[in-house]
Each structure stands twice: as C-alpha cells, then as structure tokens.
C-alpha positions, 0 to 999 in steps of 0.5 A: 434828205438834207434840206434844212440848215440853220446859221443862228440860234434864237428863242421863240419867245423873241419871235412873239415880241417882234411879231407884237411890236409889228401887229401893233404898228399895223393895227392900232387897236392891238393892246398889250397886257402883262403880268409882270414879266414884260422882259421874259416875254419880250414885250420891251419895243411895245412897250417903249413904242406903244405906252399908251397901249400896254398894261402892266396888270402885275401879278394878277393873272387872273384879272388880265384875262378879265380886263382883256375880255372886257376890252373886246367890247370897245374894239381893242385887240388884247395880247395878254403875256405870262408863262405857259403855266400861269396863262392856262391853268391858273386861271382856267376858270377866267378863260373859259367863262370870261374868253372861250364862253363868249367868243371874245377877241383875245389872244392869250400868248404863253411863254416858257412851255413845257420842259425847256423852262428848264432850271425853275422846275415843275412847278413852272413848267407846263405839259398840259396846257395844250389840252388844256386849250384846246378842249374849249370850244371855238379855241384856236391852239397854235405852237410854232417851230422857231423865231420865224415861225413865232413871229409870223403867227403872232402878225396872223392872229392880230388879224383873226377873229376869235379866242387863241392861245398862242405857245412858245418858249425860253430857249435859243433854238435853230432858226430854219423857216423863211423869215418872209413866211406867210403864217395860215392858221390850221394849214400844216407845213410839209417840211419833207416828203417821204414814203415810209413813215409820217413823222408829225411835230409841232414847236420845238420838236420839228427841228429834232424831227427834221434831224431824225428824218436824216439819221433815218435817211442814212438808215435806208428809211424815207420819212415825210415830216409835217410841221403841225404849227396849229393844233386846233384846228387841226388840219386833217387833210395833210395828215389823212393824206400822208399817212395813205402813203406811208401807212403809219406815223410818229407824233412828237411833242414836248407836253404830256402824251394825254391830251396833246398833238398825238391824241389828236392825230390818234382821234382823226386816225381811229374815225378815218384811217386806223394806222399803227402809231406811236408817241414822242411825248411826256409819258404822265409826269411832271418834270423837275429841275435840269438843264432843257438838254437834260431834261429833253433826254431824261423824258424822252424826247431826242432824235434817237427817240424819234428814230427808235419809235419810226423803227418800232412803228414801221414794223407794225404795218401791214 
C-alpha cells in the first residue's frame, strides 16, 4: 500500500503561523492574541504584517479568553495562542462560561500537545485536552496530521461560525498531504482503503498509521486507515461505513485512552455497529521528560504498536 512519501519534515505549529498570516490578509476582521509565546507558536508574519491587530496579552491566559470573547461582540475574529495545556485547563472555567456558554466566534489554537512537548515534562504537556474540549456543547475539535493540514484547517476555521479548539505540536514531522488541500471540518480523510481492518488516526498518529499500514501489507494484512482530523463533529458515516467492511478497528492517538478519539469512535460502535476494538493511546498517565522518540516508544504509541494491536483485533472478529 505504499501511496505516501514525503521529501521534507516541518512542525504543525509552523502550519498554524501560516494559515494565521493568510486568514489575516483574507479577512480583516481576524485578531490575533498571545500569551507571551508569540515565537513557539508561530505568530511572527501576523505580527510583523498586522501590528494593529495582534495583542501580546503576556501571561495571562486566563484573561486572553476573556478579551477574545469580548471581542466577538464588535465582529472581530480572535485566534488566541499558547500551549495545549495552558489553552484548556488552566483556563477551563474561562472557555466554558465566557466561550462555549454563549456560542462565541473564538478560536482557541493550542500548540505543543500531548507527549511530543517532549523535554519540558509533565507539567507542560497535555493528554487531556481533547476531552477536555470536546465535552463542551456547540465545541468544534480539530487535530490535523501535519503542516499542510494544520495550515489548512487554521484558513477554514477563519471562515466558520462558532467556538474551536484547534491542536498541534512542537516537532518536525513528515509533510505528505497536498499543500493546495481543501480543509472540510467534520469530513474524515480516507488515507487507504482496505479490507481487513480500520485503523482510525488523528494528528501526528496518521503518519505512523500510515507506515504500519505497509508493514502490515507486507504481513498479508489489508488495512483501511482514515485520517479523523476533526474529532467533533465526528463524522460517522465514513467510520460506520469502513468498519461494515472490515468489521473491526484500531484507534491511534497521542492523548489518554479516556476520553479522546478511541471513546469516541468506542460510543458511535456500541449504539450503531458493536465491533471488536482496540487503543493505540496513553493508557491513564501523565508523561514525564524524554526525547518525543522516547517518549512516543516508552507510552506506547509506535508503528509496532499500531501492528500489534490490528493483529490482536483481527483475531477477535467473528
């Protein structure tokens, strides 16, 4: 099944700075607020384009969201940005009440997710945000796969109407989707079609998804892989759809198994189409310190991960 190459590697984080630069000159009522991390998060061509319409708010997370919500009101569209841990739950309260409570036009963009933080250790790092998020009503969640992706998606939520949290992160990873891509929040991307078993992946588990597909390929094994970039709204249909093919599945995520893309996909299977599953994901921990290599093996989350666990699950089919 090999479809998929890649001649560079970039970080996603790089993907949102262009895609805020771009939905700032096609739309001038997009803002820009920071706390205080305007370089790790990319924001430097806003910035030095648009000075009148970026805020450095400094540490102050909490009243970012306060001032993007209030900002709403005149007509602006706010892109707030810090890391993935301090965009959710440190300011928790801030988002559900003054955000997702009153339906209000932010976008709430979160770099350095999950383990590939890396070095800065636990308490930078986040593997609960995605339920975090996508627990509040009306929340749209998006986690793209790599710089294309992430640049896409940030041009399309400058154009939708509502609360999102939009998830990337802090290393170089392949870059393997078209750069002239069409970004459709809440339609999955199929990546292979196959007939053994689904693998579903979303962010920075889609390349290693795709790299198990063909050591699964050389194994005899047929496996569809869908890149699920929007998490909610969850698009059903392709998952329903796959999985009356090939009658079970593998989820892949770098976050904790409760509450991320696996329970998800877990609900949608027990209320329409019980199938045997299995979870690439943190299994309830924190992580710690490491190089995102180490840690990506230490916490399971590797190709050989994905293979194993497609093995396991094809056995438990019917």
């Amino acid at each position: 099944m090999k479809k998929y190459t890649y001649s560079e590697k970039k970080d996603t984080r790089s993907g949102f700075g262009a895609g805020l630069h771009e939905a700032g000159k096609k739309n001038p009522d997009v803002v820009a607020l920071c706390a205080d991390l305007k370089g790790s998060l990319k924001m430097d061509a806003f910035a030095d384009e648009f000075p009148e319409r970026f805020i450095q708010i400094g540490i102050a997370e909490a009243n970012m969201i306060g001032i993007a919500a209030g900002m709403t009101i005149g007509g602006k569209i706010p892109f707030t940005g810090t890391f993935a841990n301090f965009s959710t739950g440190r300011v928790y309260d801030q988002i559900r009440q003054s955000v997702a409570y009153s339906n209000k036009n932010v976008k709430i963009c979160a770099s350095h997710a999950g383990l590939t933080l890396g070095e800065d250790g636990a308490t930078h790092q986040i593997l609960e945000d995605i339920g975090l998020m996508k627990m509040l009503p009306g929340m749209v969640v998006i986690n793209p796969c790599d710089y294309n992706q992430t640049k896409a998606a940030t041009i399309a939520i400058a154009e939708y109407e509502g609360p999102v949290y939009l998830r990337f992160g802090r290393p170089s990873i392949p870059v393997f989707t078209d750069p002239d891509q069409k970004f459709e929040i809440g339609k999955a991307w199929m990546v292979n079609e196959g007939t053994d078993v689904t693998i579903i992946a979303t962010g920075h588990m889609v390349w290693k998804a795709i790299e198990a597909g063909e050591q699964l390929a050389a194994l005899g094994i047929d496996a569809e892989i869908i890149n699920i970039h929007t998490i909610k709204p969850l698009d059903e249909e392709a998952i329903l759809k796959s999985l009356k093919k090939t009658g079970c599945v593998v989820t892949c995520e770098e976050h904790n198994k409760f509450g991320g893309l696996g329970e998800s996909v877990a609900r949608l299977l027990t209320t329409e189409l019980p199938s045997p599953q299995e979870f690439v994901a943190v299994n309830d921990s924190f992580g710690e310190s490491g190089t995102p290599d180490q840690l990506m093996t230490k916490y399971g989350l590797d190709t050989i991960n994905i293979v194993e666990a497609a093995q396991k699950v094809i056995k438990r089919k019917k």
